[in-house]
MIVEXMI-783429 format. One line per field, with one value per residue (C-alpha): residue in one letter; x, z, y. Coordinates in Angstrom, 3 decimals. Layout:
// MIVEXMI-783429
res <- (a | ...) .
X <- (X | ...) .
Z <- (Z | ...) .
Y <- (Y | ...) .
// end
This chain:
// MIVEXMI-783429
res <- (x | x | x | x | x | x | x | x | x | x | x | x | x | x | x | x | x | x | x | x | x | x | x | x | x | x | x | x | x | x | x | x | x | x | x | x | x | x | x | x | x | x | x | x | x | x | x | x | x | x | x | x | x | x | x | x | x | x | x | x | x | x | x | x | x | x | x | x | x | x | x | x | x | x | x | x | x | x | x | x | x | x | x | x | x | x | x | x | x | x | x | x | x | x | x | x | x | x | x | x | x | x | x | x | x | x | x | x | x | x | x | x | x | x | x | x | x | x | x | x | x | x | x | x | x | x | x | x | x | x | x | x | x | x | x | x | x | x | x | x | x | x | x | x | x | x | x | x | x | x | x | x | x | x | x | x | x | x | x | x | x | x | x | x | x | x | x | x | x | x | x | x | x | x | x | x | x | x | x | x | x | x | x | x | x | x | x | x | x | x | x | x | x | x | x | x | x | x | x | x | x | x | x | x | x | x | x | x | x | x | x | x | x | x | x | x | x | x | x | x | x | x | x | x | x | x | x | x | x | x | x | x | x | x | x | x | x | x | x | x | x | x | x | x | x | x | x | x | x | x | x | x | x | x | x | x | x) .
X <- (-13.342 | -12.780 | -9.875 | -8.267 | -5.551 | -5.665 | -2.931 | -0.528 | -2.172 | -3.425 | -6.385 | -8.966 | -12.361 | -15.503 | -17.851 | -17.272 | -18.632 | -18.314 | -21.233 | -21.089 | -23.131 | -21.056 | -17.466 | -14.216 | -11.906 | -8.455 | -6.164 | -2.772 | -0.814 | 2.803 | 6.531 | 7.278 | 3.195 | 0.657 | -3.345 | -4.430 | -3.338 | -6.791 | -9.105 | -10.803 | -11.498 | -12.107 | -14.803 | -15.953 | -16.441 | -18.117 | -21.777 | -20.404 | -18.480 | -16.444 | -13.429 | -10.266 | -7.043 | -3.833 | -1.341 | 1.513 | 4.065 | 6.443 | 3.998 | 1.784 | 0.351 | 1.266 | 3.460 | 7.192 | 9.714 | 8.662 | 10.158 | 12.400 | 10.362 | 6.896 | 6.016 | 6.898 | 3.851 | 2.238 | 2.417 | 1.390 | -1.750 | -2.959 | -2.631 | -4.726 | -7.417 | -7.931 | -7.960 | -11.056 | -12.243 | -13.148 | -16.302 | -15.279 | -11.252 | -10.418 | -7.115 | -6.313 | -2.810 | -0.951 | 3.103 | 4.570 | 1.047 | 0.058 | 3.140 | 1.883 | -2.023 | -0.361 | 1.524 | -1.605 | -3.668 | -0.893 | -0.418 | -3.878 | -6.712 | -8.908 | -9.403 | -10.020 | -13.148 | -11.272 | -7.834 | -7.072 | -3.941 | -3.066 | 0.111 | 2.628 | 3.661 | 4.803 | 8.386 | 9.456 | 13.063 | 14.456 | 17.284 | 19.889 | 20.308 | 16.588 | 18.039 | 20.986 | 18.966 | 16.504 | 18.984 | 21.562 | 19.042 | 15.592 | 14.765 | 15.930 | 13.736 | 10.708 | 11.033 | 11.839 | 8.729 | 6.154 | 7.898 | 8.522 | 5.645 | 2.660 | 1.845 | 2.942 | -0.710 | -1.187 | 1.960 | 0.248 | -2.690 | -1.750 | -4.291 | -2.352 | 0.709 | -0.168 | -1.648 | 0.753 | 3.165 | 1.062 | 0.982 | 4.516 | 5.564 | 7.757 | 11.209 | 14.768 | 14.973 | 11.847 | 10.955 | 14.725 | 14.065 | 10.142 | 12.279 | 14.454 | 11.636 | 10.172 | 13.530 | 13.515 | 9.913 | 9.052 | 5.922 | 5.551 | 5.925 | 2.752 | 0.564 | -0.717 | -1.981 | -4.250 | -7.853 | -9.601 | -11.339 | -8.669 | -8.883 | -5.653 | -5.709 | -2.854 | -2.757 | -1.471 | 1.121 | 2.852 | 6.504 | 7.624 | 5.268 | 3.981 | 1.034 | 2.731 | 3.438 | -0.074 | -0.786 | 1.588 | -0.562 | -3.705 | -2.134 | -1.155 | -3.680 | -6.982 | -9.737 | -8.248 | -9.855 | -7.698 | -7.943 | -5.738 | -6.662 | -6.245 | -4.647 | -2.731 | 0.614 | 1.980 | -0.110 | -3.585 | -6.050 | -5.220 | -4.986 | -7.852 | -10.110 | -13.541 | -11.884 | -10.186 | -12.846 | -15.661 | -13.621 | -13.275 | -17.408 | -17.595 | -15.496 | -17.657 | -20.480 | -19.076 | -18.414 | -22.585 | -23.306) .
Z <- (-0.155 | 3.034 | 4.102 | 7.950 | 10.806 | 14.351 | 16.178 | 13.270 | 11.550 | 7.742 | 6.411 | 4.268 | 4.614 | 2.718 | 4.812 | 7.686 | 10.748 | 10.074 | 10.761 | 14.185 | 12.976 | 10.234 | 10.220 | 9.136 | 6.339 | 7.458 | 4.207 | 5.066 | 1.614 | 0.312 | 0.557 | 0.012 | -0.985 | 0.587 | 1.664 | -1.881 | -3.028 | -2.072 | -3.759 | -5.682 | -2.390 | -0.456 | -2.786 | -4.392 | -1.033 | 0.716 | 0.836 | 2.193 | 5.043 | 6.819 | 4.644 | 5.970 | 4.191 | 6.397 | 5.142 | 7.295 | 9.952 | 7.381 | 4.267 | 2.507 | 4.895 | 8.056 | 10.455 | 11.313 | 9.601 | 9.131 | 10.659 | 9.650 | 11.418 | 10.397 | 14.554 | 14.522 | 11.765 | 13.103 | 16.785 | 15.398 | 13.344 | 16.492 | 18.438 | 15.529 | 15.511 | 19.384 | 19.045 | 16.888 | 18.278 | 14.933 | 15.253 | 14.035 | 11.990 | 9.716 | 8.719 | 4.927 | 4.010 | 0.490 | 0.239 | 3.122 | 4.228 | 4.348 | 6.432 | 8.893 | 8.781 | 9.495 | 12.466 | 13.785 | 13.331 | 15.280 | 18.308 | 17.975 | 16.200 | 19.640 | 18.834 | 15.252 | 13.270 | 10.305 | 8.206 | 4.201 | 3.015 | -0.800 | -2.484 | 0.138 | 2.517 | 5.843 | 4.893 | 2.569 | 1.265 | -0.388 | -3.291 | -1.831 | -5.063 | -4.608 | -1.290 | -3.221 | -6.376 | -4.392 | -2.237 | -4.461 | -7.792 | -6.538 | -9.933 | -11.912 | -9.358 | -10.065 | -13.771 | -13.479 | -10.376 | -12.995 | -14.871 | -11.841 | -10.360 | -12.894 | -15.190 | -18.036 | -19.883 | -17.946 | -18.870 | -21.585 | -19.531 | -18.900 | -16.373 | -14.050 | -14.420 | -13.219 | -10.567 | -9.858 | -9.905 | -7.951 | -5.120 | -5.307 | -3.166 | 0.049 | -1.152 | -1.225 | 2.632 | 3.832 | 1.089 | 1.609 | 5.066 | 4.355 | 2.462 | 5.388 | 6.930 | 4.676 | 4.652 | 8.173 | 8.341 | 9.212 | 10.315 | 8.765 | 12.502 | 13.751 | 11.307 | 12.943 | 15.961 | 13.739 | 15.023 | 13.171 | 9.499 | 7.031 | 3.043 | 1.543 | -2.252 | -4.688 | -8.463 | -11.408 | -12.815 | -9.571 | -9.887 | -6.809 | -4.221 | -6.109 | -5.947 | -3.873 | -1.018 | -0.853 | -1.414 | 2.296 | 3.810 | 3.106 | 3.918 | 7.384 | 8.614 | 9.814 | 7.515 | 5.177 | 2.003 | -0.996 | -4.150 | -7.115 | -9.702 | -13.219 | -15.262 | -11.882 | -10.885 | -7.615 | -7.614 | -8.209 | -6.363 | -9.324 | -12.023 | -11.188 | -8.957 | -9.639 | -9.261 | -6.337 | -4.692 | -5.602 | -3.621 | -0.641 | -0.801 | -0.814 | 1.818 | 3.948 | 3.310 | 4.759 | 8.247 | 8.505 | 7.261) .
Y <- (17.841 | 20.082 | 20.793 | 20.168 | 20.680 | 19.374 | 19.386 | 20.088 | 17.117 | 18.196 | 16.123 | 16.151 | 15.020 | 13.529 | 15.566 | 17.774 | 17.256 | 13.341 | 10.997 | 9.169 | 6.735 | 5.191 | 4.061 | 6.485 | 5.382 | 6.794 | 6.847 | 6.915 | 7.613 | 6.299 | 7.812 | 11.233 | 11.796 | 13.778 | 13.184 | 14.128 | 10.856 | 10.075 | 12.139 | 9.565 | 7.770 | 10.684 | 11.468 | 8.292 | 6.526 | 9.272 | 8.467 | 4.552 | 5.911 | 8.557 | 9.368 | 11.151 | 11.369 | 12.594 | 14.160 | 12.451 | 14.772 | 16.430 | 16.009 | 18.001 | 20.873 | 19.318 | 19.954 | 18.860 | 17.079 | 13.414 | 9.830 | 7.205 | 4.574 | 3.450 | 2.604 | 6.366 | 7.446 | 4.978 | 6.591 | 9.652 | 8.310 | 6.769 | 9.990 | 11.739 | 9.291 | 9.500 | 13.290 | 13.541 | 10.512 | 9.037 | 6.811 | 3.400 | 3.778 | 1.871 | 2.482 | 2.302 | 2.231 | 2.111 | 1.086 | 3.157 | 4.030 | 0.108 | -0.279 | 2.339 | 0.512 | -2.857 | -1.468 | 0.360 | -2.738 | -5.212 | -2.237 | -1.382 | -4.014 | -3.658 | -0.124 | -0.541 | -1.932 | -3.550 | -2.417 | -2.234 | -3.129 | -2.120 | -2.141 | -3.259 | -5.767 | -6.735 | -6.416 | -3.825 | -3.932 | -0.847 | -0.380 | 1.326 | 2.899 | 4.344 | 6.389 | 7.608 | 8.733 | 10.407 | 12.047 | 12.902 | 13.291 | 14.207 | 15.669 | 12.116 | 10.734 | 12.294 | 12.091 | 7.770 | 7.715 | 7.005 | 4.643 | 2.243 | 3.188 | 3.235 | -0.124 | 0.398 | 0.767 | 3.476 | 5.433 | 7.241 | 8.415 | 12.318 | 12.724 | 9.664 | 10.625 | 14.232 | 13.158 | 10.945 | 13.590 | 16.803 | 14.624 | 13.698 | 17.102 | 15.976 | 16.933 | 14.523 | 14.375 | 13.619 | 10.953 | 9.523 | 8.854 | 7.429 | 4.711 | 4.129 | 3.457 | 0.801 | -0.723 | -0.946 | -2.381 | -6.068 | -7.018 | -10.580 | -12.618 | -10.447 | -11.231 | -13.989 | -11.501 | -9.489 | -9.834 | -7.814 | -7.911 | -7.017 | -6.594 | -6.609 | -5.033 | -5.401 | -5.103 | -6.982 | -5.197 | -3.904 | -4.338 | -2.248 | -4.557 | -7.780 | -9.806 | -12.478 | -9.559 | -9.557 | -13.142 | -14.108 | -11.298 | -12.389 | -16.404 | -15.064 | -13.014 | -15.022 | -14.266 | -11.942 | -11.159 | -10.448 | -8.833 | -8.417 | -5.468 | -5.403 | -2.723 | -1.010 | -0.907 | 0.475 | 3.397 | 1.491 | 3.855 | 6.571 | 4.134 | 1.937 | 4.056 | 2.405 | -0.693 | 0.410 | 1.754 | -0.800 | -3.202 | -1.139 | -0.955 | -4.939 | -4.895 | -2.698 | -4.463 | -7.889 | -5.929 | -5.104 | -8.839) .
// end
């Protein structure tokens, strides 16, 4: 992977300078995570297409100190996406970071090739309780994320739950106010106005955004394909990465058909 900054914007890339010629997966990660969320993505889907991971204002190595509104992210994901001109974005967006794609690709579909959706919804509700703990216990937090946030097969699996954790690095005030901003977040009367092709990913075992998020997505926005994975929960492009990223190939091939 090589690493990035424009414009205060930290990303990593696939390959540096990126190919003109073939479309840019932008990977927009979750709540209080960072742009190496995506590594198996970054990598594994490399040789199939641009891929750029952003590590959102206030996250990871960029710059500033994060939104409470996803049309905020959003705003600024656009701006980075004109500044490198990236040939072709497709915006791919998990929990938080789905919540920022959808935005971008309601504002923004006639400047966009196609969208990915995985792990979230058009309306994402928050615990109060979540807020508090994280602001008040950040530590007791961390130490219940994987437990609510991995399926429970996976639990075991050191290597996940590391991962999980490393990329788990924004702090109580930034990540409290990323869940403020999925609280605040309801896209489910635009999803009608989507025009563009749209793959919306969720996996079996996903307790924070279920299957049937998904399932009213993929209902609601015109030719949506939808996928469910086995063996994930809410964090399904570190459990399930083949998976994961297999579907994100079958995808692109439908938008050269």
């Amino acid at each position: 992977m090589i690493a990035r900054k424009e414009n205060g914007i930290a990303f990593l890339a696939g390959r540096w300078p990126l190919l003109p010629d073939r479309p840019t997966l932008v990977f927009i990660h979750g709540a209080g995570q960072e742009g190496r969320f995506w590594q198996a993505q970054i990598e594994g889907l490399s040789e199939r297409a641009n891929t750029i991971a952003v590590d959102l204002p206030g996250h990871g190595n960029s710059s500033g100190d994060g939104f409470r509104t996803v049309p905020d992210y959003a705003r600024s994901v656009m701006e980075f996406i004109d500044t490198l001109s990236l040939p072709a974005p497709i915006p791919c967006g998990l929990s938080l970071g789905g919540a920022i794609a959808l935005d971008l690709l309601v504002h923004h579909g006639a400047r966009l090739k196609a969208g990915v959706l995985a792990n979230t919804g058009a309306r994402l509700k928050v615990l109060p309780a979540m807020v508090d703990t994280i602001e008040n216990d950040y530590d007791q937090h961390l130490d219940g994320l994987v437990s609510f946030a991995v399926a429970r097969g996976n639990q075991d699996d050191e290597d996940i739950c590391r991962n999980v954790l490393a990329c788990s690095t924004a702090g109580p005030v930034v990540t409290a106010n990323d869940f403020r901003a999925c609280d605040a977040f309801d896209l489910s009367d635009r999803l009608s106005s989507v025009s563009v092709p749209v793959l919306v990913l969720s996996a079996a075992d996903d307790i924070l955004t279920p299957v049937k998020y998904a399932e009213a997505m993929a209902d609601r926005i015109h030719g949506a394909r939808h996928v469910t994975l086995d063996g994930a929960g809410h964090m399904a492009p570190i459990e399930q990465p083949a998976a994961f990223n297999r579907a994100i190939e079958r995808f692109l091939e439908s938008l050269v058909r």
